[in-house]
Structure formats: C-alpha cells, structure tokens
Steps between C-alpha positions, in 0.01 A plus 500: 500500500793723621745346252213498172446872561821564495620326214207659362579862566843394340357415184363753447770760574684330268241543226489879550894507497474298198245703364731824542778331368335428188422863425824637467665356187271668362575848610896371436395407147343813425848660639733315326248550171498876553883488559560303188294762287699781666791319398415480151378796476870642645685295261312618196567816559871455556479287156330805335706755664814281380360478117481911490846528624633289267360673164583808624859594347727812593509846309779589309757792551748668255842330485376125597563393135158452385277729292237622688179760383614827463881429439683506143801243617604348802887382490563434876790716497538819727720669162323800291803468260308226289216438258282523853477720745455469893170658426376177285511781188664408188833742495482808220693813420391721740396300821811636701681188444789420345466210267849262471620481138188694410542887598773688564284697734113589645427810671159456452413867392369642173812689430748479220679801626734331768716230560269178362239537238169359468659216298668429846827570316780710583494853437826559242548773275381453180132361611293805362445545825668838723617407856448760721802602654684271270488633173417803301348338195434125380386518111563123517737474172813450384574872333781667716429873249107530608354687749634228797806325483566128562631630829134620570640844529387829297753629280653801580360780361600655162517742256468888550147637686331763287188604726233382708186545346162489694667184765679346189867509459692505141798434379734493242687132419723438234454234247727191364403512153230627237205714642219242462232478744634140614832662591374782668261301739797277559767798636219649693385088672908463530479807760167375695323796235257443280393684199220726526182523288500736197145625622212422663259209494410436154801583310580301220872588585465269847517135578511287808827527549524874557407651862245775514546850616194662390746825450512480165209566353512571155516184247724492208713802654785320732666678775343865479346532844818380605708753317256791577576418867845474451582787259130636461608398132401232216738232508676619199640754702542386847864422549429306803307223233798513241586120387216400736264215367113435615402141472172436214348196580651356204234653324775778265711456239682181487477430904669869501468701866463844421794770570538872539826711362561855456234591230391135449190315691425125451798422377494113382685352749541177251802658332641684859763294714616561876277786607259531793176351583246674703436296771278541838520366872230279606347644784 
C-alpha cells in the first residue's frame, strides 16, 4: 500500500513537472519570434539608411575641375593669368588680372588717364589719351607742327603777344607763304594758337575750325574791336595791326584772310606772302 502510494504520488509529480515543462517553448517561441522581427526590422533600416547614403553625392567647390551652378569655368588651376580665373569667372580686361599673351596690363579702373588704359594696354604717347604726370598733350597723330608734338609736348610758344582781351590772349605769327585762310590757321596751330572767329555766332565769315571769342562782334568788319582796343583806331590805321591777317572761314575772296595796312582794311590776303596771322591762346 506504502509502495502504490508512493509510486503514485510520483506520477503524478512528474505530470505537473511535465506539464510546466511543456509551457515554456512557447513563451521561448514567442521570444525568439519577437527577436527575429526586431531583427528585421534593425536590418531594414540599416538597408534603407545605406540606400540614402549612397545616392547622396558631394557638393562642388571652385577649383575642383568641374563646372558647378553659379561658376563660368572651372580649370583646376590656382593661376588668374589664364582664360579662368581662381574665382571660376571667365578672365576680361578689367578684372585686375593680368591675362598672358593677352594684355599688357589690368588695373581694373575706368581710367584712361594713367599708366594702362581701359583696353588693358599700355599707356604710350600717342594714344589720344593725356597721362597725368606724364605728358602735356596726346592728340594721338603723327603731325610733329600741330598743337602737340610726337613727343607729347606743347610747342613752345610763338610769335609776338599783342594784348589780352577780356581772358583771351593774341598774338601776332608770321606766315610761310600766301595769306590764305589755310595758311594762317596753320602758323597759328604750329604755335599751339588757333585762329580766332571773325565775329560772333552766326557769321557767315566763321567755320568750325575757328575758336570763338565772342569779342568781336561785328560781322563782315574783321579786327575793329581789336584795333579800337589797341589804338582806339580802325584797323586801317592801327600800326600795331599793320601786315596782320584775320582768318575768314574760307568764306572771302579766293580762300583770302583779310589784312590791315596803313590806309588799307581787308586787304586780300590771296595775293600777300610772309606776313602775320592773328592768332589767339586757347584758354
């Protein structure tokens, strides 16, 4: 009786080990289940995070060589001497750079009055262009007897000063040849002169080529104001005017300026050699 009871009691401890036993694969399954989905849940994001990192692609920067938005060129190079500069601009006369075997220089200013123009050239006498400091006149020819030599120098002055005359200086400067207006403009340009209007705006005795005064006032009658300040005399009888020849717009007889002698005003200058042109200082 002992012994059945017993083995009895055995059993059935067994059965209620067995019995807990048989719950817990289940809970493990459910664990390893839950730790699988983590897993895969872990790796998917890796995989995504992985496939955004890889179409990603790095932003460009001025001087790696490649073109990028916003830049002109993109050489590589660290040299502004070429076609592009370190700035990923295309190079032009007046960036500040000197292009090789394309300009002679780039100050990158607006000014033509130094030592490199706008063209990014050289400065040189002769350019049209005055340097300041440099030279005292640039008329940018080839005539050494103008108003500016080919040494970009005024010529020295000439002739014989008869008065200033309301700021205005005049002169006296004799002529190589007939008395035409074309010579007489030409001895007065060969001294930095020119030759003065016969009158006013609106005479038909000026041109283009004459400089304007506004002392003269009265058309058709050359030289009187001058001579009344002079001698307080017509110019007939003004010694100071003698053999003295006003420039007519090559509007008079035969291209003729127009002279004063003793007793004779408007003398055609066409048939008068070496004599004097009136001439005036620009101011």
């Amino acid at each position: 009786m002992t012994d059945a009871s017993a083995s009895d009691s055995a059993s059935d401890s067994a059965s209620d080990s067995a019995t807990s036993t048989s719950t817990d694969p289940s809970t493990s399954t459910t664990a390893e289940t839950t730790g699988t989905s983590s897993t895969t849940s872990t790796s998917t994001s890796s995989t995504s995070s992985t496939s955004s990192s890889s179409t990603s692609e790095p932003r460009g920067f001025c001087g790696d060589g490649g073109i990028d938005e916003g830049e002109d060129c993109d050489d590589g190079n660290s040299s502004n001497s070429d076609a592009c500069t370190n700035a990923c601009r295309f190079a032009e006369c007046g960036d500040g750079y000197v292009r090789a075997g394309f300009e002679e220089c780039d100050d990158e200013n607006g000014s033509n009055t130094d030592g490199c123009l706008n063209t990014c050239k050289l400065a040189k006498c002769g350019d049209g262009f005055v340097r300041v400091g440099v030279e005292e006149c640039d008329d940018g020819n080839q005539v050494n007897n103008d108003a500016c030599t080919n040494t970009c120098k005024k010529p020295a002055a000439c002739g014989e000063l008869l008065t200033t005359w309301n700021g205005w200086s005049y002169y006296k400067v004799t002529v190589n040849g007939s008395m035409t207006d074309v010579n007489v403009r030409a001895a007065c340009e060969a001294c930095a002169l020119k030759a003065p209007c016969q009158a006013t705006a609106g005479c038909m005795y000026n041109d283009n080529l004459c400089l304007q005064t506004n002392n003269e006032t009265v058309c058709g009658d050359p030289m009187v104001g001058l001579a009344n300040k002079l001698c307080g005399l017509v110019p007939s009888s003004c010694p100071q005017l003698y053999e003295t020849y006003q420039y007519m717009g090559n509007a008079w007889e035969l291209g003729s300026a127009c002279g004063a002698k003793a007793g004779a005003w408007c003398v055609d200058g066409f048939f008068e050699v070496d004599q004097e042109a009136l001439c005036v200082k620009p101011k």
